[in-house]
C-alpha positions in Angstrom: -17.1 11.2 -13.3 -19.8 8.7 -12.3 -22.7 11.4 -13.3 -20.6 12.7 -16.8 -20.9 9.2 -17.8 -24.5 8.4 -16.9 -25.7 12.0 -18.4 -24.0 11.0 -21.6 -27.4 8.2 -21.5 -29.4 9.5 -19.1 -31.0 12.9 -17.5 -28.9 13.4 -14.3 -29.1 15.5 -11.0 -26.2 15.6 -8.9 -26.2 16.8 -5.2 -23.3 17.7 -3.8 -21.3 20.4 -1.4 -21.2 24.0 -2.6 -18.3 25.1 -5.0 -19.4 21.3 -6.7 -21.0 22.6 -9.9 -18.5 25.5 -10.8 -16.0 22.5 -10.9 -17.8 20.1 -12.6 -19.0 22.8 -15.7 -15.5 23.6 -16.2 -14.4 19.9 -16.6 -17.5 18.1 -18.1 -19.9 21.1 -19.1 -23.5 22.2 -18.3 -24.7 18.2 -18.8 -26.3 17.4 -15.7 -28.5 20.0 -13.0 -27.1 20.6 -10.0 -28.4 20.9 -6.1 -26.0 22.4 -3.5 -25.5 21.8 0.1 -22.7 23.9 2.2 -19.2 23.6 2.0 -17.6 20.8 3.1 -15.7 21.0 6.6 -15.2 18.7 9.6 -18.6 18.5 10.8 -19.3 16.4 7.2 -22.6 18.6 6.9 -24.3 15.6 4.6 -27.7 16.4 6.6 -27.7 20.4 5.5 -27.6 19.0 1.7 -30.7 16.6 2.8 -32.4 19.6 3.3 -32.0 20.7 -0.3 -32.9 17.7 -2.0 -36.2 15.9 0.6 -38.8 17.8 -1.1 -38.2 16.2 -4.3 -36.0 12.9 -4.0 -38.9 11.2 -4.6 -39.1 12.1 -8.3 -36.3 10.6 -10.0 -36.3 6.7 -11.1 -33.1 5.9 -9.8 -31.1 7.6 -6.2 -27.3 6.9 -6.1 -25.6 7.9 -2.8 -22.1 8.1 -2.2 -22.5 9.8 1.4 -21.4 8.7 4.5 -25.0 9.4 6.5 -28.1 8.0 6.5 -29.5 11.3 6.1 -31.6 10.5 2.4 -33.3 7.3 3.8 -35.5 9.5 5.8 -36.9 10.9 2.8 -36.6 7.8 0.7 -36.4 4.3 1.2 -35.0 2.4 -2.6 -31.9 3.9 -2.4 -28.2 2.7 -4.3 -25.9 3.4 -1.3 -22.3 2.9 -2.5 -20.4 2.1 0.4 -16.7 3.9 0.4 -15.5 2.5 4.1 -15.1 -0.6 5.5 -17.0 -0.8 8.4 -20.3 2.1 7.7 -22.9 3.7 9.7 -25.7 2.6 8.0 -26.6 0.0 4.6 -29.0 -0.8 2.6 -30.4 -4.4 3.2 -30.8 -4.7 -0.6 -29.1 -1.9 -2.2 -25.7 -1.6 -1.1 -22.8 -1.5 -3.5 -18.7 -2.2 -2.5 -16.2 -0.6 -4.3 -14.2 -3.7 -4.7 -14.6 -8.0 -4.9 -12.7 -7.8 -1.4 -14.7 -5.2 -0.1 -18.1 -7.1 -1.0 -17.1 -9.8 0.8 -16.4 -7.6 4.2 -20.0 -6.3 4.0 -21.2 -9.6 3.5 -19.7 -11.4 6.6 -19.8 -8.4 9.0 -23.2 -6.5 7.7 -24.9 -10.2 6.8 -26.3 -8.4 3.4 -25.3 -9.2 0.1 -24.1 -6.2 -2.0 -23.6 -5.7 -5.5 -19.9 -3.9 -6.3 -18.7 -1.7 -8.7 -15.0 -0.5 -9.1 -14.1 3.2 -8.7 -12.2 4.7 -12.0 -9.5 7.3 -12.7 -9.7 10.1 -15.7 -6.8 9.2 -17.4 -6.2 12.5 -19.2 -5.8 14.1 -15.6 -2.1 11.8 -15.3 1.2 11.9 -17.0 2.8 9.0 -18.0 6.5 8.5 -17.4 9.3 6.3 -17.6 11.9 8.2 -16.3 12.1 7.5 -12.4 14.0 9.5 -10.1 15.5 7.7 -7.3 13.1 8.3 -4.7 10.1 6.1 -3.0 6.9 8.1 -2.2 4.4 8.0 0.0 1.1 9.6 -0.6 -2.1 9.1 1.4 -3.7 10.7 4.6 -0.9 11.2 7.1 -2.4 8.4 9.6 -1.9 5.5 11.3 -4.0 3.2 8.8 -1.8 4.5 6.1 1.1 3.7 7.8 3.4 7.0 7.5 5.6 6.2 9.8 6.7 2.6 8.8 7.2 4.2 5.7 9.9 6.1 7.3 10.9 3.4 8.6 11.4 1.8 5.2 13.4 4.5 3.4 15.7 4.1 6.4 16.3 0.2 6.4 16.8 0.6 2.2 18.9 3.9 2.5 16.3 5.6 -0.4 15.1 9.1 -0.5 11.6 9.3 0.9 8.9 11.9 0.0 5.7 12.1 2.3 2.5 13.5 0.6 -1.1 13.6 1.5 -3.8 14.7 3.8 -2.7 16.5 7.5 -5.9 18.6 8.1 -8.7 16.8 8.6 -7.9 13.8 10.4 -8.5 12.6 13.8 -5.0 12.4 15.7 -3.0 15.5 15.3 -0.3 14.0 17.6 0.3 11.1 14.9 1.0 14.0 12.6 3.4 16.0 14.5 5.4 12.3 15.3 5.8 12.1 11.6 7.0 15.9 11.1 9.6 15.1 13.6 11.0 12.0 12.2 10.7 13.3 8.8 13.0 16.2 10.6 15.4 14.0 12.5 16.0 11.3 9.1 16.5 14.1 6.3 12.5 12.7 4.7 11.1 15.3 2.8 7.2 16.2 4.1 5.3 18.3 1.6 1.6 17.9 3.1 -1.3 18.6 1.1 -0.4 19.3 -2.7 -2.1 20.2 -5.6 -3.2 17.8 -8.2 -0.3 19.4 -10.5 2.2 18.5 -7.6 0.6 14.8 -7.2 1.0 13.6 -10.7 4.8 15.2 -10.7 5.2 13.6 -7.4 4.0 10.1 -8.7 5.2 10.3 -12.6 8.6 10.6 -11.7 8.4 8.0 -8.1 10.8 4.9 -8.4 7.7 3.2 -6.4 4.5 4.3 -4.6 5.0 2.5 -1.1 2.1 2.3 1.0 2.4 0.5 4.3 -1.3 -0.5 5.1 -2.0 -1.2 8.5 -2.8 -4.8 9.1 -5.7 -3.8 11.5 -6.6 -1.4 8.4 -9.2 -2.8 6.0 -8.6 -1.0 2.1 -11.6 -1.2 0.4 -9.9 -0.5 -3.1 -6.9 2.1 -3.4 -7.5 5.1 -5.5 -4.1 6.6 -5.3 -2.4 2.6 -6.5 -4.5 3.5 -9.9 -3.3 6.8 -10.2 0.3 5.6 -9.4 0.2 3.3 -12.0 -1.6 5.5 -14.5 1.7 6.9 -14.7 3.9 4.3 -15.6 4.4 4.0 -11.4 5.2 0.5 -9.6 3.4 0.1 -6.2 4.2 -2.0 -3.4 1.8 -2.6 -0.6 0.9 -5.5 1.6 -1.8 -7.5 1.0 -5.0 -6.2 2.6 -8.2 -5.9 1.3 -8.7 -4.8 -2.1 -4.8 -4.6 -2.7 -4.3 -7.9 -4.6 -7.5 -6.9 -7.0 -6.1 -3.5 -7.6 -2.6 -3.8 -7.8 -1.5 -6.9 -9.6 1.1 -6.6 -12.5 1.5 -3.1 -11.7 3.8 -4.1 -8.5 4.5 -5.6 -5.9 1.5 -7.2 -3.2 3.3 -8.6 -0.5 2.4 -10.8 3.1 3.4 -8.1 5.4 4.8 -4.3 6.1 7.9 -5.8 7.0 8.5 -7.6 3.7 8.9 -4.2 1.7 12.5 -3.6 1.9 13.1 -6.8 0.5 11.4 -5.6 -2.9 13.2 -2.3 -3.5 15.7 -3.8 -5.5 12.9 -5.5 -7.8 11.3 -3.3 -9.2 13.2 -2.9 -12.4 11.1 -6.3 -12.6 8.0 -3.6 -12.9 7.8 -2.2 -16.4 6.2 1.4 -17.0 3.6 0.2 -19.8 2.8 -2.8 -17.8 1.9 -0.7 -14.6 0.2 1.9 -16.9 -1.5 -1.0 -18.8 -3.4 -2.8 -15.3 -4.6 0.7 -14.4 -6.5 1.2 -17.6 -9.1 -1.5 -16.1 -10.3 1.1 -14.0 -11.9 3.6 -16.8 -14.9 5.6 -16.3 -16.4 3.7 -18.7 -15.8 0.5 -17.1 -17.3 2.4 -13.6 -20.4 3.4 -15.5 -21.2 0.0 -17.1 -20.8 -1.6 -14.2 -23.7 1.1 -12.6 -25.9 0.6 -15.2 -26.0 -3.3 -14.9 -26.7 -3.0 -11.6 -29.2 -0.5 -11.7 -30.9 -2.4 -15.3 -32.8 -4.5 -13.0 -34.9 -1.8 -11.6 -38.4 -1.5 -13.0 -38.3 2.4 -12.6 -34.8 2.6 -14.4 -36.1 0.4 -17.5 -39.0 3.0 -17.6 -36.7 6.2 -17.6 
């Protein structure tokens, strides 16, 4: 989305892992050029995709990576490295970019740099909005400890609700944590789906009395994707306060002091009107993303030149 919006400005190459530009041409059309690396797998190939792009990285005004490696700094130094994880391998001294207020302030203290931030957006023509719930809480989110999956259980348990666990179980680190859940969701009657398709998502979330997710306190959240898409359709959310949360979240639910709070708000969130959940999430447009890009990148000499 972030390259769609800066072609519509600006000439654009985007590298990224194989299948990538089949994707984007059926969504956005033949707008920007295209360099592919491998698939992606576990390994998170990032340096086989290096390989494509060293020869020439040093030809475009402006670099923006979104990688986890370090791997284009070998090949060029004045780079834009957003920053999608709390605590990263490597950042820029001068050039790093949070995804969120609360996130900025994390690099700052721990990484003792200080970083510009730009939020991430959501394509709201990709969601469904709805105001007919179903009486069900859902969790959706990479089946992990961080995520909290099985407080959540815990939750639908202490408030008697029907509970729905979506998300991620492939490429995570502790398998065991997965197999714990799929035997409480077994033993409690909670329904486990896994990894759906985006169709399945938005169903899953349109029609969600709340999206609950049970951050881990040790957990840092950096900004929340799957809050904005909640709330795109007319979805309340209730989460604990932790990172980013407040930022994100704010009229469209419920940000409360702890895990162990969330039971207590079930019963609330009539107070939580569709429109007004739908309405915060609409500060999270692509065009708001790609504004906020092209401020920070307007103070480059090279940029002002292209």
């Amino acid at each position: 989305m972030l390259a769609h919006g800066l072609a519509e400005r600006h000439e654009v190459t985007l590298a990224a892992a194989k299948g990538s530009c089949e994707l984007f041409k059926k969504r956005f059309g033949d707008c920007v050029k295209f360099i592919e690396g491998v698939k992606p797998d576990k390994s998170n190939p990032e340096h086989l995709l290096a390989e494509k792009y060293k020869d020439i990285i040093k030809d475009f005004d402006i670099v923006s990576h979104h990688g986890w490696s370090r791997y284009p700094y070998d090949y060029r130094k004045d780079i834009y490295h957003t920053i999608h994880a709390p605590h990263p391998f490597y950042v820029s001294k001068s050039r790093s970019i949070a995804v969120s207020k609360a996130h900025q302030q994390l690099l700052r203290r721990e990484q003792l740099i200080e970083p510009y931030y730009a939020y991430n957006a959501i394509d709201y023509s990709l969601y469904e909005y709805c105001e007919d719930k179903d009486d069900y809480l859902l969790f959706l989110s990479r089946i992990c400890a961080e995520k909290g999956t099985l407080e959540f259980i815990d939750i639908c348990r202490k408030t008697s609700m029907k509970g729905i666990i979506a998300g991620n179980d492939t490429l995570l680190s502790d398998y065991n944590y997965v197999d714990e859940v799929l035997y409480r969701c077994s033993k409690y009657g909670i329904e486990y789906r896994g990894e759906v398709s985006h169709k399945e998502k938005v169903e899953l979330l349109k029609h969600a009395k709340a999206l609950v997710i049970p951050l881990n306190p040790k957990y840092f959240e950096v900004f929340g994707l799957i809050a904005i898409e909640a709330m795109c359709c007319g979805t309340p959310v209730i989460v604990p306060k932790n990172g980013a949360t407040p930022e994100v979240v704010k009229e469209g639910g419920f940000v409360v002091d702890s895990v162990e709070e969330i039971p207590d708000y079930i019963d609330r969130l009539d107070e939580i009107k569709p429109r007004d959940a739908s309405k915060n999430a609409e500060r999270f447009s692509v065009d708001n993303m790609v504004e906020m890009y092209l401020k920070i990148f307007a103070s480059d000499a090279k940029f002002q030149k292209g």
